[in-house]
SELUM-755533 format. One record per atom (N, C-alpha, C): residue in one letter; chain; atom name; x, y, z. Coordinates in nm, 2 decimals, padded with zeros to 4 digits. Layout:
% SELUM-755533
<node zadren="a" vexmi="A" miba="CA" x="X" y="Y" z="Z"/>
...
***
This chain:
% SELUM-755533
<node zadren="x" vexmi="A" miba="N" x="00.08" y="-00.12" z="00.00"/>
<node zadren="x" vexmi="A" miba="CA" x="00.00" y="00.00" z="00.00"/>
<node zadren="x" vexmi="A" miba="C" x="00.09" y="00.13" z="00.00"/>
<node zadren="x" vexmi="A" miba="N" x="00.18" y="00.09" z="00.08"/>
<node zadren="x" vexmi="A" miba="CA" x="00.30" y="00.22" z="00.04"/>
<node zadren="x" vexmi="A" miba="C" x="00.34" y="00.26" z="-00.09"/>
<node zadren="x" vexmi="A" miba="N" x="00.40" y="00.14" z="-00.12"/>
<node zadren="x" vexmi="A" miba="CA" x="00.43" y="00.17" z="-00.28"/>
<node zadren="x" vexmi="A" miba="C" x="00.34" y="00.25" z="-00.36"/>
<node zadren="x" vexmi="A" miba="N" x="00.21" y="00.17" z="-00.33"/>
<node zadren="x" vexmi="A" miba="CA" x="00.12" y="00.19" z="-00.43"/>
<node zadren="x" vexmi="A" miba="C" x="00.06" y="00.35" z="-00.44"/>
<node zadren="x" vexmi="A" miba="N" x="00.08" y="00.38" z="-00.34"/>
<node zadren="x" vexmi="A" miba="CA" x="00.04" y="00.54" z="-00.27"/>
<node zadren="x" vexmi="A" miba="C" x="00.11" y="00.62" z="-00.20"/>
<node zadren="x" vexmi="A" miba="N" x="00.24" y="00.67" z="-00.34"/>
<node zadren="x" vexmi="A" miba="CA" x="00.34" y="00.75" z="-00.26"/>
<node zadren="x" vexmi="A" miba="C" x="00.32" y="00.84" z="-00.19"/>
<node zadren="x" vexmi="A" miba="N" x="00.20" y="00.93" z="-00.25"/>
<node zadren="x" vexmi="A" miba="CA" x="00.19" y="01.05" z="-00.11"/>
<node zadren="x" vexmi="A" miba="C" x="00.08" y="01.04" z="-00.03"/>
<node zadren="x" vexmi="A" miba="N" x="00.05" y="00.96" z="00.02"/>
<node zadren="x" vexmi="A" miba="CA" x="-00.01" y="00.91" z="00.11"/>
<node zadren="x" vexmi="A" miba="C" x="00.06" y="00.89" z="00.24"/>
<node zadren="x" vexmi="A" miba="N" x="00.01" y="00.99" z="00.38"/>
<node zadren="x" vexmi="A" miba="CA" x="00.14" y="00.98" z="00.47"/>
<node zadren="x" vexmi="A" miba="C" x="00.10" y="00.84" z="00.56"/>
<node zadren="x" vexmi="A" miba="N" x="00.15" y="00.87" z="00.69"/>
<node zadren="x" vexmi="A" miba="CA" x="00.11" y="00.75" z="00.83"/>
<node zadren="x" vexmi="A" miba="C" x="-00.04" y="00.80" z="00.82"/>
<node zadren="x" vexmi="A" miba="N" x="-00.10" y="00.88" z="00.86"/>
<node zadren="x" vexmi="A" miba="CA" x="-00.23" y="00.87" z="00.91"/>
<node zadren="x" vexmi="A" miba="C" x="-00.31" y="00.84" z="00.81"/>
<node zadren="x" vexmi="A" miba="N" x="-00.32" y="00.87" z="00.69"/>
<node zadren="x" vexmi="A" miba="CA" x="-00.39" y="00.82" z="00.59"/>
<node zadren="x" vexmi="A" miba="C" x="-00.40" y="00.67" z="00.57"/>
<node zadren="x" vexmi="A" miba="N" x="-00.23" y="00.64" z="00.56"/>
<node zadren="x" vexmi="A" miba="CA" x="-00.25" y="00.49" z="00.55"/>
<node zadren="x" vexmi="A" miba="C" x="-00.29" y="00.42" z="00.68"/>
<node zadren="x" vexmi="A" miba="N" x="-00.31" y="00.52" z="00.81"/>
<node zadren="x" vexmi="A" miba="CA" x="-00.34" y="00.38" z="00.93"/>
<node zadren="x" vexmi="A" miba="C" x="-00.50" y="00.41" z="00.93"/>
<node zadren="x" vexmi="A" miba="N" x="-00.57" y="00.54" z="00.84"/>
<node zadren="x" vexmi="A" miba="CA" x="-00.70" y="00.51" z="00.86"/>
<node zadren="x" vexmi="A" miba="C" x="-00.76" y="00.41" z="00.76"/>
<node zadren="x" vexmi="A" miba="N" x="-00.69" y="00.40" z="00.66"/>
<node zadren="x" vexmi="A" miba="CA" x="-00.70" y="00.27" z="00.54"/>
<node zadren="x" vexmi="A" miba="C" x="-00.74" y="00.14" z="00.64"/>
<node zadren="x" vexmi="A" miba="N" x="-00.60" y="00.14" z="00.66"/>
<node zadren="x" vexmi="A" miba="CA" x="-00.58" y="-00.01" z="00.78"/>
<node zadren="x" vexmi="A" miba="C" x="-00.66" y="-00.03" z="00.83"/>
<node zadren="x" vexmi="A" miba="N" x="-00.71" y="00.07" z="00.92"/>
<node zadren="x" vexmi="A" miba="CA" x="-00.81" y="00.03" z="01.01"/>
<node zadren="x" vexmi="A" miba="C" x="-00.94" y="00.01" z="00.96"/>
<node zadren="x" vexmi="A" miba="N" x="-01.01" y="00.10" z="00.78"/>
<node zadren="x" vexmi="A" miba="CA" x="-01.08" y="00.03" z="00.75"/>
<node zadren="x" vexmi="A" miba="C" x="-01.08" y="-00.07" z="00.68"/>
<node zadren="x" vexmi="A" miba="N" x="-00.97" y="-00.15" z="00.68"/>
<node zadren="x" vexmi="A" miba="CA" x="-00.96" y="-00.27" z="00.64"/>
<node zadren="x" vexmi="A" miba="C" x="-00.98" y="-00.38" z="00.71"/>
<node zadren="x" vexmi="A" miba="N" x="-00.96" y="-00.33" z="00.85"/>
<node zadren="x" vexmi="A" miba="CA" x="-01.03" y="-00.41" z="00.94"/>
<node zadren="x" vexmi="A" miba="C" x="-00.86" y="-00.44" z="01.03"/>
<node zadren="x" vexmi="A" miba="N" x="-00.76" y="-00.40" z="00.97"/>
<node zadren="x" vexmi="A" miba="CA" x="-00.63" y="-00.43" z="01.04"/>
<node zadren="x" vexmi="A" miba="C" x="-00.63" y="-00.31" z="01.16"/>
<node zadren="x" vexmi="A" miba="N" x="-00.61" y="-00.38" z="01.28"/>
<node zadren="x" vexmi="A" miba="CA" x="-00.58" y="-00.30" z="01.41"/>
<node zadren="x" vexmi="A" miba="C" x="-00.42" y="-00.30" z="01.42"/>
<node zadren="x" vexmi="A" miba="N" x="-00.37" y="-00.16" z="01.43"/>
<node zadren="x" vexmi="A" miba="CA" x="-00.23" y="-00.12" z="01.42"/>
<node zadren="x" vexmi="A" miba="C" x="-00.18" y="00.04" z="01.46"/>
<node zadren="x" vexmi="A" miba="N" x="-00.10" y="00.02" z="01.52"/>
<node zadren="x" vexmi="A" miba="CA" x="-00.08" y="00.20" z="01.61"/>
<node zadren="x" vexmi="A" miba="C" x="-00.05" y="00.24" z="01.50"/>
<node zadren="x" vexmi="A" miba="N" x="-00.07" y="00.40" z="01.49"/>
<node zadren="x" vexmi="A" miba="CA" x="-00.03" y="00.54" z="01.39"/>
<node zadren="x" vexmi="A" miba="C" x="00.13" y="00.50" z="01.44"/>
<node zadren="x" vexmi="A" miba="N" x="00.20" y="00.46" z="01.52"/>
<node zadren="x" vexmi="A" miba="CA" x="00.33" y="00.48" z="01.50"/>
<node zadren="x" vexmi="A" miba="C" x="00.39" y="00.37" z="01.44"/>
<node zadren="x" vexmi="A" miba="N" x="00.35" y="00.28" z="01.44"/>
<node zadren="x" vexmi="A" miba="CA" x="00.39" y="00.12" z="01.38"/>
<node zadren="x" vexmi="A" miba="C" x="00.35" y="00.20" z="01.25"/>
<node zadren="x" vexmi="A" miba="N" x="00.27" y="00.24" z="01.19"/>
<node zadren="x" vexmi="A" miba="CA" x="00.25" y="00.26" z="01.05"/>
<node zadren="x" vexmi="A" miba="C" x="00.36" y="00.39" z="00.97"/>
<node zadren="x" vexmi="A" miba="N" x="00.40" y="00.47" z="01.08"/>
<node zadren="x" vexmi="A" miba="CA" x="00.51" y="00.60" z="01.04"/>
<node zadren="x" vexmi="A" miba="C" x="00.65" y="00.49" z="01.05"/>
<node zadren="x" vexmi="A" miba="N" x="00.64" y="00.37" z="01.11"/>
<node zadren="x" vexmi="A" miba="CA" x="00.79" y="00.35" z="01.09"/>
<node zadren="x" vexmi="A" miba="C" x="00.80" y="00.27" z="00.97"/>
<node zadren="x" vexmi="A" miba="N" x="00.69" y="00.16" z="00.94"/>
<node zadren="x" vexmi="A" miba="CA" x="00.69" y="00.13" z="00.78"/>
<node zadren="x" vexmi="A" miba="C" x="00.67" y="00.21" z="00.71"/>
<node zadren="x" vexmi="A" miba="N" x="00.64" y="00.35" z="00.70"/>
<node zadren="x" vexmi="A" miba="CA" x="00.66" y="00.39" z="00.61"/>
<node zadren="x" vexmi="A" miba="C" x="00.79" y="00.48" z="00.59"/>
<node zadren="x" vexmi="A" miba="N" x="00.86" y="00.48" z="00.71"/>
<node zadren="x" vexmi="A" miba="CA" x="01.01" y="00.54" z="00.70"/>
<node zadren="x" vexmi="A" miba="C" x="01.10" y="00.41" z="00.61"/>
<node zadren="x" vexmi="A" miba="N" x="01.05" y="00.28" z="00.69"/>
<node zadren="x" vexmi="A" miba="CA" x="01.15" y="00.16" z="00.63"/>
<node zadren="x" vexmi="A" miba="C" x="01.13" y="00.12" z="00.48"/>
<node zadren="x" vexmi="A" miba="N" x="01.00" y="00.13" z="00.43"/>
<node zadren="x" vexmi="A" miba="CA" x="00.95" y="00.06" z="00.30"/>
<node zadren="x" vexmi="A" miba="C" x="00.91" y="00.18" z="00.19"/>
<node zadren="x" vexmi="A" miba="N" x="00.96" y="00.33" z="00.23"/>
<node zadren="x" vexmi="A" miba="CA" x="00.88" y="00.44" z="00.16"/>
<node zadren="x" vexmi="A" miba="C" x="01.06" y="00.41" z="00.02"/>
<node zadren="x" vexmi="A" miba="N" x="01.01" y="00.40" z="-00.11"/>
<node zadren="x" vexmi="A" miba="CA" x="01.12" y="00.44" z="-00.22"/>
<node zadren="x" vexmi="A" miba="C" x="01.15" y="00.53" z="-00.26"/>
<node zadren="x" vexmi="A" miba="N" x="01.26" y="00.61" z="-00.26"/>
<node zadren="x" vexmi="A" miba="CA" x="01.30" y="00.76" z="-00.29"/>
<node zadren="x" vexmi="A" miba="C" x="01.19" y="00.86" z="-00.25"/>
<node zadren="x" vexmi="A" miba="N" x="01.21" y="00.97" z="-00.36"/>
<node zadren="x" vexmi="A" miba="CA" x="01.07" y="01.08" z="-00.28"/>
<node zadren="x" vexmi="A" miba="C" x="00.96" y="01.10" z="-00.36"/>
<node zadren="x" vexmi="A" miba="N" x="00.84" y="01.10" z="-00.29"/>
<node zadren="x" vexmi="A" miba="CA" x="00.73" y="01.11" z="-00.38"/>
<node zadren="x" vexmi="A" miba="C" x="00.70" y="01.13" z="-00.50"/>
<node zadren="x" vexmi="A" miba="N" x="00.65" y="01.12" z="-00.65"/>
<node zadren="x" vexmi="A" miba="CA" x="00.68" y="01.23" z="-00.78"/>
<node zadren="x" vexmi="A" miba="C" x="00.65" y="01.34" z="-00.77"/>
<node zadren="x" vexmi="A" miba="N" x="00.72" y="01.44" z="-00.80"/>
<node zadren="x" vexmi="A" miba="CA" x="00.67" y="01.56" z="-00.76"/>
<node zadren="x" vexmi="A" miba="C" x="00.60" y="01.63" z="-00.93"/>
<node zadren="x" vexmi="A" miba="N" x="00.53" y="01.74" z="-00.94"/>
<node zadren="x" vexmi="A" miba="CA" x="00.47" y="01.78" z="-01.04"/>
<node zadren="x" vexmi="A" miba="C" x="00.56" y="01.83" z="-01.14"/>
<node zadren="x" vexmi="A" miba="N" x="00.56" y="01.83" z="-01.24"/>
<node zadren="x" vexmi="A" miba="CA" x="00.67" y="01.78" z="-01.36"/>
<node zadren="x" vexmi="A" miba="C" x="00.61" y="01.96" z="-01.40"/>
<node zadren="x" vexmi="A" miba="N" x="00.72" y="02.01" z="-01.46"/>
<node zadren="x" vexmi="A" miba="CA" x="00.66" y="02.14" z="-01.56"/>
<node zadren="x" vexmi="A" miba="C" x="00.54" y="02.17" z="-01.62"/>
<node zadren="x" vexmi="A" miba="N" x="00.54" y="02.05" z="-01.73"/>
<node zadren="x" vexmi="A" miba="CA" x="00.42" y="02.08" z="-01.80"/>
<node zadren="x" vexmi="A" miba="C" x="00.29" y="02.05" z="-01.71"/>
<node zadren="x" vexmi="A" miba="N" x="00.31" y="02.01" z="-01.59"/>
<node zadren="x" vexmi="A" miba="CA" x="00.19" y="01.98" z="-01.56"/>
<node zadren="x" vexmi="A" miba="C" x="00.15" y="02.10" z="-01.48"/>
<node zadren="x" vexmi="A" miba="N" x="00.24" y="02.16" z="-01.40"/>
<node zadren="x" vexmi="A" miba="CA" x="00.26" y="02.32" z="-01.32"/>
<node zadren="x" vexmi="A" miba="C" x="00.18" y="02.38" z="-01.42"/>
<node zadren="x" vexmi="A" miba="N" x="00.22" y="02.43" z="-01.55"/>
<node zadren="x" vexmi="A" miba="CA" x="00.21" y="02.51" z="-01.68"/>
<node zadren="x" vexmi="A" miba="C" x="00.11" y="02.52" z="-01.70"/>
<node zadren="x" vexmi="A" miba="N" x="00.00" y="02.38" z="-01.68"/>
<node zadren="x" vexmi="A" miba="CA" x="-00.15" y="02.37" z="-01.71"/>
<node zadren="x" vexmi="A" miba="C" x="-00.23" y="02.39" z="-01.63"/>
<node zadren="x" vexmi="A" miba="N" x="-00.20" y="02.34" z="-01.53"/>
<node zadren="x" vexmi="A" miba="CA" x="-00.27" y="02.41" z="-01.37"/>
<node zadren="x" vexmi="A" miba="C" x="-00.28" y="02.54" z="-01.33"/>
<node zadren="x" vexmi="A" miba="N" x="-00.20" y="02.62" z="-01.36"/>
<node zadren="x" vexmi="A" miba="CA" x="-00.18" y="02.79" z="-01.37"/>
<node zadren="x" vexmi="A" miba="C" x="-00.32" y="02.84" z="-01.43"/>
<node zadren="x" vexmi="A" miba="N" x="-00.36" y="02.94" z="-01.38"/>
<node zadren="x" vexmi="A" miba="CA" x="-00.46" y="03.01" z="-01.47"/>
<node zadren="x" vexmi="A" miba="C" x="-00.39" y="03.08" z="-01.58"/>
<node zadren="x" vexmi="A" miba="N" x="-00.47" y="03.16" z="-01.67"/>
<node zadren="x" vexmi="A" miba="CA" x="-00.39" y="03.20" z="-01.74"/>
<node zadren="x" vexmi="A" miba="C" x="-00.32" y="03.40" z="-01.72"/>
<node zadren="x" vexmi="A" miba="N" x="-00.23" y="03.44" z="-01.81"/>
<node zadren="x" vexmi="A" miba="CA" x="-00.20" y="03.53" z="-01.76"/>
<node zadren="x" vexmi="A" miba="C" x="-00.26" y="03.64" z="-01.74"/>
<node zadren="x" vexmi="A" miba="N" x="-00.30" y="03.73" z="-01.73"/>
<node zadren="x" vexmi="A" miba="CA" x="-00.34" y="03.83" z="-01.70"/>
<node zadren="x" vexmi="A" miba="C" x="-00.28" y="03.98" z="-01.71"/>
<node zadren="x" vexmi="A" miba="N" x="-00.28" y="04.09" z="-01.82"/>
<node zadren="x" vexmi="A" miba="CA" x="-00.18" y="04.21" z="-01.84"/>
<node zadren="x" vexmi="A" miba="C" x="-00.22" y="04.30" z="-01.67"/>
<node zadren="x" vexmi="A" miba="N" x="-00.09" y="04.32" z="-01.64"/>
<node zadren="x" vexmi="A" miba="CA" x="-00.10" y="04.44" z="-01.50"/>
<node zadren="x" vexmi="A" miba="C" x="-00.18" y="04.55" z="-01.55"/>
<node zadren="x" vexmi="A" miba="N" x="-00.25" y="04.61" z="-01.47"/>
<node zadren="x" vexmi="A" miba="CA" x="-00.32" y="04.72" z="-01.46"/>
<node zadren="x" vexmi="A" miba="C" x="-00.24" y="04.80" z="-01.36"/>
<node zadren="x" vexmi="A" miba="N" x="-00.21" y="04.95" z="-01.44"/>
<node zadren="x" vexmi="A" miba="CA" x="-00.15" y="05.02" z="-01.32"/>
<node zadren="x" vexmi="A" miba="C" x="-00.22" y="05.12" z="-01.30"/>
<node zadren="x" vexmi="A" miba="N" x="-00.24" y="05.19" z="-01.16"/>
<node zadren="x" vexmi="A" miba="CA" x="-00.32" y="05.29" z="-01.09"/>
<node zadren="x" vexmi="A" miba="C" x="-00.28" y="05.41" z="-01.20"/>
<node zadren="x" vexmi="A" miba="N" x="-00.40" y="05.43" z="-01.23"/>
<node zadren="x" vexmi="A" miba="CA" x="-00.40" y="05.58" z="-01.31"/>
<node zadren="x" vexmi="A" miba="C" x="-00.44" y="05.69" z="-01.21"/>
<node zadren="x" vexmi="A" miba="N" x="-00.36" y="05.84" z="-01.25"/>
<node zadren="x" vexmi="A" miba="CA" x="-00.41" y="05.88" z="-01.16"/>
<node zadren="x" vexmi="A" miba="C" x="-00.54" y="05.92" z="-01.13"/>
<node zadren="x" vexmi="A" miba="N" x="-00.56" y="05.97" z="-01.03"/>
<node zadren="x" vexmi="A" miba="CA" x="-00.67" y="06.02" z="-01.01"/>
<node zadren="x" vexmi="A" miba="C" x="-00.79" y="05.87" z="-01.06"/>
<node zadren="x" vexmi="A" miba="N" x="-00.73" y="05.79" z="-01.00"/>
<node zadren="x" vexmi="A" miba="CA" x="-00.79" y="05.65" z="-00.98"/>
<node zadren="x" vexmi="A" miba="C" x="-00.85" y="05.60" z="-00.90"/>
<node zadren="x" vexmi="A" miba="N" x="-00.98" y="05.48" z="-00.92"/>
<node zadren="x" vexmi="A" miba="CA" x="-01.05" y="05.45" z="-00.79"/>
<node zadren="x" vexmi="A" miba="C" x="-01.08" y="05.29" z="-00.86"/>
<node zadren="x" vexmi="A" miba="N" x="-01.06" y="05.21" z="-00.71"/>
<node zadren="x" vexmi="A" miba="CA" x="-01.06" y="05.03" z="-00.75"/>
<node zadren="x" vexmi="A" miba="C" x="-01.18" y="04.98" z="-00.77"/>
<node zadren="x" vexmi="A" miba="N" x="-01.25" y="04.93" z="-00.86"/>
<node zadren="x" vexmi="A" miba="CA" x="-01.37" y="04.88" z="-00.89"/>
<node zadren="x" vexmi="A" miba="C" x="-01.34" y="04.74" z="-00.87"/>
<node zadren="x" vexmi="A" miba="N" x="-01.43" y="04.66" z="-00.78"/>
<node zadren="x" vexmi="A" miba="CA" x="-01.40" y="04.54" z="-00.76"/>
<node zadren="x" vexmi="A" miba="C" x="-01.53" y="04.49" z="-00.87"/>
<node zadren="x" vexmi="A" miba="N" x="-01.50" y="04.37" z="-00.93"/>
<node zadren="x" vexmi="A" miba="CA" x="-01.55" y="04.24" z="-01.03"/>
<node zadren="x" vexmi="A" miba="C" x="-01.63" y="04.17" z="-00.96"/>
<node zadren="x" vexmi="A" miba="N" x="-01.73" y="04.16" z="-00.97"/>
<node zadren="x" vexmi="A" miba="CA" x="-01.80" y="04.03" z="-00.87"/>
<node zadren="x" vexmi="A" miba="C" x="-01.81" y="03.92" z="-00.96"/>
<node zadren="x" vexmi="A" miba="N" x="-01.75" y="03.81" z="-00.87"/>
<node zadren="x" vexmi="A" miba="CA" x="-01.82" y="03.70" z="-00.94"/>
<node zadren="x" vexmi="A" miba="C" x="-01.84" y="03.53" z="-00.89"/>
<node zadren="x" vexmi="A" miba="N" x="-01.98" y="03.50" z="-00.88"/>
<node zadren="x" vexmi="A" miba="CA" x="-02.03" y="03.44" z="-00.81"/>
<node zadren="x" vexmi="A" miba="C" x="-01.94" y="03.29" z="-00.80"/>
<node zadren="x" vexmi="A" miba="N" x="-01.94" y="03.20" z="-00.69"/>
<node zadren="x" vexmi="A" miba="CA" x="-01.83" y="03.09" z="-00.67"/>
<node zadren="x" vexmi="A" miba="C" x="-01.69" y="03.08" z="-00.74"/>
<node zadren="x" vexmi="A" miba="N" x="-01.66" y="03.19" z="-00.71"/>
<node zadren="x" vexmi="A" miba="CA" x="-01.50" y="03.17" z="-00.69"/>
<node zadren="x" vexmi="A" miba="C" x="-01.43" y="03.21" z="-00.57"/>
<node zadren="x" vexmi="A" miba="N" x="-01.31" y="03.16" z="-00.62"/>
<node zadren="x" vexmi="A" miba="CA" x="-01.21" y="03.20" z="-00.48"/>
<node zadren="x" vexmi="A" miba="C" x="-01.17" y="03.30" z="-00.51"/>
<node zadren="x" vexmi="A" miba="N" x="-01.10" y="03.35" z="-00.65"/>
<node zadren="x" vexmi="A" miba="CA" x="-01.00" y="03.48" z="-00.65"/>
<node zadren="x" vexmi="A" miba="C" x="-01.11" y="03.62" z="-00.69"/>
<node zadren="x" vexmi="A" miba="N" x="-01.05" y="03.72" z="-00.66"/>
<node zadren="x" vexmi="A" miba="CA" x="-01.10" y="03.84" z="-00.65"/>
<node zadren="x" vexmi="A" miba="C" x="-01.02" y="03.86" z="-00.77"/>
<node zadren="x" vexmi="A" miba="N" x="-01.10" y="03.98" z="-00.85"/>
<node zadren="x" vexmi="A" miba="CA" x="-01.07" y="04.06" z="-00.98"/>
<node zadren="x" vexmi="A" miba="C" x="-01.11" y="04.20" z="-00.95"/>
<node zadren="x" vexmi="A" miba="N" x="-01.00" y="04.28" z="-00.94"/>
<node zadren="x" vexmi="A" miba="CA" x="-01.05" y="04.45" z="-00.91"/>
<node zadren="x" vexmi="A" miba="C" x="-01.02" y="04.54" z="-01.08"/>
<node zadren="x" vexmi="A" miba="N" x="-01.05" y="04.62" z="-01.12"/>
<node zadren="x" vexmi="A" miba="CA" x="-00.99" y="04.73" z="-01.21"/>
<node zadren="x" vexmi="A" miba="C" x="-01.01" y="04.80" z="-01.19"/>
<node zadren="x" vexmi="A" miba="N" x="-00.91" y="04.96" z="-01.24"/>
<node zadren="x" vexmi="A" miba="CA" x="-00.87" y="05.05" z="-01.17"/>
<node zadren="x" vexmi="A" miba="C" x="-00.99" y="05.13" z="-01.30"/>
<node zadren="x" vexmi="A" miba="N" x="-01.03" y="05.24" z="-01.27"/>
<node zadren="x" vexmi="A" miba="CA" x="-01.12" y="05.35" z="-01.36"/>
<node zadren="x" vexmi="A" miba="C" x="-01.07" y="05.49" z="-01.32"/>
<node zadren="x" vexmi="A" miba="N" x="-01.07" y="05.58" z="-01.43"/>
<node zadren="x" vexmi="A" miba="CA" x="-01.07" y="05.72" z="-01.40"/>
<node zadren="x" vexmi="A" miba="C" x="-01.16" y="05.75" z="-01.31"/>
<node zadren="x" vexmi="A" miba="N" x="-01.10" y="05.84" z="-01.24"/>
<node zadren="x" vexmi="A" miba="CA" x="-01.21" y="05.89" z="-01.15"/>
<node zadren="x" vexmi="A" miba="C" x="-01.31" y="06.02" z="-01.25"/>
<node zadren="x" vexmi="A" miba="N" x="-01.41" y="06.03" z="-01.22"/>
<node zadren="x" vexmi="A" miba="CA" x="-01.49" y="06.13" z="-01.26"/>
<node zadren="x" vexmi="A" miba="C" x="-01.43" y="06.27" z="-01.21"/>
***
């Protein structure tokens, strides 16, 4: 199960165990996985960073005599503001 689920730490795999019905301490499980873990997890390769990124977006710089208009927009996490002449 280590192998199989590199990033999978101790507590994940002793909550596995346990629903598998195997009874075994969280510390018995951190030391097999210090003894039986192979090299380091795969970490995310370029191209895959590259695609996960949103895309870019040109800087907006405060003009003067500027005021921030915030963007609303419904279920997201990031905020979008742009800057307007002021009247």
């Amino acid at each position: 199960m280590i192998k199989e689920n590199p990033l999978w730490g101790a507590p994940t795999l002793h909550g596995e165990l346990i629903k598998l019905g195997i009874v075994i301490s969280e510390r018995t499980v951190s030391n097999m996985v210090k003894r039986y873990r192979v090299g380091n997890p795969p970490s995310q390769t370029w191209r895959t960073f590259l695609k996960n990124t949103p895309f870019e977006r040109p800087v907006q710089f405060e003009p003067k005599n500027g005021i921030l208009i915030p963007l609303l927009r419904v279920g997201g996490l990031h905020h979008r503001y742009i800057w307007k002449e002021a009247a």
